[in-house]
N, C-alpha and C positions, 0 to 999 in steps of 0.2 A: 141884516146879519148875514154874513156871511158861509156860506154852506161846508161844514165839517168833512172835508174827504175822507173816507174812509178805505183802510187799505184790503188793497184786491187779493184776495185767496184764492190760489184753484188748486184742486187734488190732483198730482198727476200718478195714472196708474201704470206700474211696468208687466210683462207680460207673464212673468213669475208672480205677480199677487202683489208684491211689495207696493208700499205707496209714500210717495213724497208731495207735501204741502208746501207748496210755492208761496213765498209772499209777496211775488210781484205777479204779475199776468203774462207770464210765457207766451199764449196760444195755443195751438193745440197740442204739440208735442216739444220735450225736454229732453236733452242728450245726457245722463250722467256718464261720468268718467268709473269706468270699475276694473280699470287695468293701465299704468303708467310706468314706464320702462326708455330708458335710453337704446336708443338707435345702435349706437357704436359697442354696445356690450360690455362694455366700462361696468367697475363695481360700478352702483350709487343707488338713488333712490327709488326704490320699486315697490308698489303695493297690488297687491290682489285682494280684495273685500271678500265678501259673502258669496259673490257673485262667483268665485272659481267653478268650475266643474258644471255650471249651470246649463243644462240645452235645452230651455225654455225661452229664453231671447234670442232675439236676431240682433247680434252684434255689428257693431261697425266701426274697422278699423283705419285709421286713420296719422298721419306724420304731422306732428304740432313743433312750431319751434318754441321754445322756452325761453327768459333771459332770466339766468341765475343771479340774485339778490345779491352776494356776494364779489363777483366780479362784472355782472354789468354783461359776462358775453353770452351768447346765443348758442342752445345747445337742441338738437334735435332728437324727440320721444315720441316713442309709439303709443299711443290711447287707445284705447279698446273701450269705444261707447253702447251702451245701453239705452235703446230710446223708449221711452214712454210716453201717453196720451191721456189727455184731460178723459172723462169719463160722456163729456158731449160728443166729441169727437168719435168714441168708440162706438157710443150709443147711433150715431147719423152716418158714417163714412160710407156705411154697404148698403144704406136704404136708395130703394128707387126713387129718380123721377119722376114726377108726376106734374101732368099739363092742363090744361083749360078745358081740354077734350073730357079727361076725365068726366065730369061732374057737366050735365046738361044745361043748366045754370052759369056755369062757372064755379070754382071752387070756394067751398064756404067758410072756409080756416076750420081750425087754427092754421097760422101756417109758419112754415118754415123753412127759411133758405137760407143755403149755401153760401158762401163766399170766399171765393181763392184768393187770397193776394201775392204773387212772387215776383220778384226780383233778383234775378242772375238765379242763383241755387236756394236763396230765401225765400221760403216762403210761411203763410198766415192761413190757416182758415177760421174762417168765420161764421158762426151759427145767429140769423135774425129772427125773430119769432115774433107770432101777432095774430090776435082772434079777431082782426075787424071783419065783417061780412062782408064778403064780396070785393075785399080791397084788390086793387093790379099788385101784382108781384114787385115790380119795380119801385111804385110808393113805399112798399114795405121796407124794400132795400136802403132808398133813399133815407130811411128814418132809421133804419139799423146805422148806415155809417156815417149819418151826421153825430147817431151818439159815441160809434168810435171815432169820430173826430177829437168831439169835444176832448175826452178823455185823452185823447194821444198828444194834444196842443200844449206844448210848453207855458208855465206861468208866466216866465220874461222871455221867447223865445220865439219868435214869427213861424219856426218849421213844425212841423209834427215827427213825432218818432214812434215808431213800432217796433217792439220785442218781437224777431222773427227766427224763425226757424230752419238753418243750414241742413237741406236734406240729404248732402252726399258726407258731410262729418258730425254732426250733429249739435255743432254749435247754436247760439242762441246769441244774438247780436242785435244792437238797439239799431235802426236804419230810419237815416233821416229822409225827410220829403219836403220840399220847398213848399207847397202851396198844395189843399184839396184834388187840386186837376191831378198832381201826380200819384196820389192814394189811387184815386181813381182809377188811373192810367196803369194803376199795376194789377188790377182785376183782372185774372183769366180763366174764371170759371163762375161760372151763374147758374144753382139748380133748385127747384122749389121742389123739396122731399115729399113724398107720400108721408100722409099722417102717421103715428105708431098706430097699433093700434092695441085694445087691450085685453087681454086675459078674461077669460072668460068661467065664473063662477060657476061649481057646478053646487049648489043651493044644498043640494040631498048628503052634502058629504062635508060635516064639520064636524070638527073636535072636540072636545070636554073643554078643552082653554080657547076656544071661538075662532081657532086657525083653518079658513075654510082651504077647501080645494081648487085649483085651474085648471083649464083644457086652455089650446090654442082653438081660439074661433077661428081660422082659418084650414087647416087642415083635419083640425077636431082627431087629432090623432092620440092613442096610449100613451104613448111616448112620452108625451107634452102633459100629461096630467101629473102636476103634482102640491103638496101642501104647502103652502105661505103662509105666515102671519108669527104672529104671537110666540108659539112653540115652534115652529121649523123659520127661524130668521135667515138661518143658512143656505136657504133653497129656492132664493130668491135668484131670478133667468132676466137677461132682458131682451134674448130672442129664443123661437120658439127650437128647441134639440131635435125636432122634426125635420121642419120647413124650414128654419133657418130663418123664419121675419120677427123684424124687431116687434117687440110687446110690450106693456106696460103691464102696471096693475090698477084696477079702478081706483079714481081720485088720488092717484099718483101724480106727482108736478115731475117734470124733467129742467136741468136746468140749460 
């Protein structure tokens, strides 16, 4: 029997709070469009969404050509994009590298790496992850992108294609590749992230509704203590407002 694909969702988060559910697999980051205006100053069609007045994103503007439905000809508009980032992406981008040196052993997972794929101005990153003991980094990899292979491989179609991400407009454009070697060949960045790590219970200090208390175990600072769970959902951190390192909460999955 043949296996039921099932279609790929990711949340993409903007830096104002808002959040759009993708139904296809972007990558890590989405350009909306939240300003479209003609070049030439011409009456015609112009919109500004929610987003007016907003200086909580880092916009980016951009000259798109158009072909109007109507006539068929080419008209040029200014775009004002908005980009936002899946929540993997936000959660990994600023964490350290971490090496072999770390850990006297070698390192013992879980683990997690990095993967850049660009081409011209498009680019992809890629998050692999893996608890085997003691694996080399690079097996890890190899098993990460043979299953974005899988998944990138046309049903009738010998190329593979990738949704990638234009980082000087914010485009999103499907980019094809002849064969494995050339996915490959478009990695320019390789980093095996230090673990999260995670919040740290303070036992002595829980709620009437079972919402206990966190420190950061690393810098163990004021700052950093505060309640999660149950009754404060809202106060949930995923680095620490101290020190600034990413954190978890115990038996928390990331994805």
């Amino acid at each position: 029997m043949a296996k039921k694909k099932i279609a790929m969702q990711k949340e993409i988060i903007f830096p104002c709070g808002d959040k759009l559910v993708a139904t296809s697999d972007y990558g890590h980051a989405y350009g909306l469009v939240v300003a479209h205006e003609p070049v030439d100053g011409e009456d015609g069609e112009k919109f500004i969404n929610q987003c007016k007045g907003c200086t909580k994103c880092n916009k980016t503007v951009c000259i798109r050509n158009y072909r109007e439905k109507a006539t068929g000809k080419e008209k040029k508009y200014k775009d004002t994009i908005c980009v936002g980032y899946s929540q993997t992406y936000l959660d990994n981008k600023d964490r350290p590298t971490t090496t072999w040196n770390d850990e006297e052993f070698g390192n013992p997972g879980p683990y997690n790496i990095e993967v850049i794929f660009q081409v011209g101005d498009f680019r992809r990153v890629e998050y692999f992850m893996g608890n085997n003991k003691n694996c080399e980094m690079f097996s890890l990899m190899d098993c990460g992108i043979d299953d974005l292979l899988e998944k990138a491989k046309g049903k009738d179609d010998p190329c593979y294609h990738l949704l990638m991400f234009n980082i000087k407009n914010g485009q999103i454009d499907d980019i094809e590749f002849e064969d494995e070697d050339q996915v490959k060949n478009s990695i320019v960045s390789v980093r095996m992230l230090q673990p999260l790590k995670e919040w740290e219970n303070i036992k002595d200090v829980v709620t009437p509704g079972g919402t206990p208390m966190y420190i950061c175990p690393v810098c163990k600072s004021k700052e950093s203590k505060h309640l999660y769970g149950v009754e404060f959902t809202e106060n949930r951190k995923s680095r620490c407002p101290h020190c600034g390192r990413h954190l978890k909460y115990p038996g928390e999955k990331r994805s």
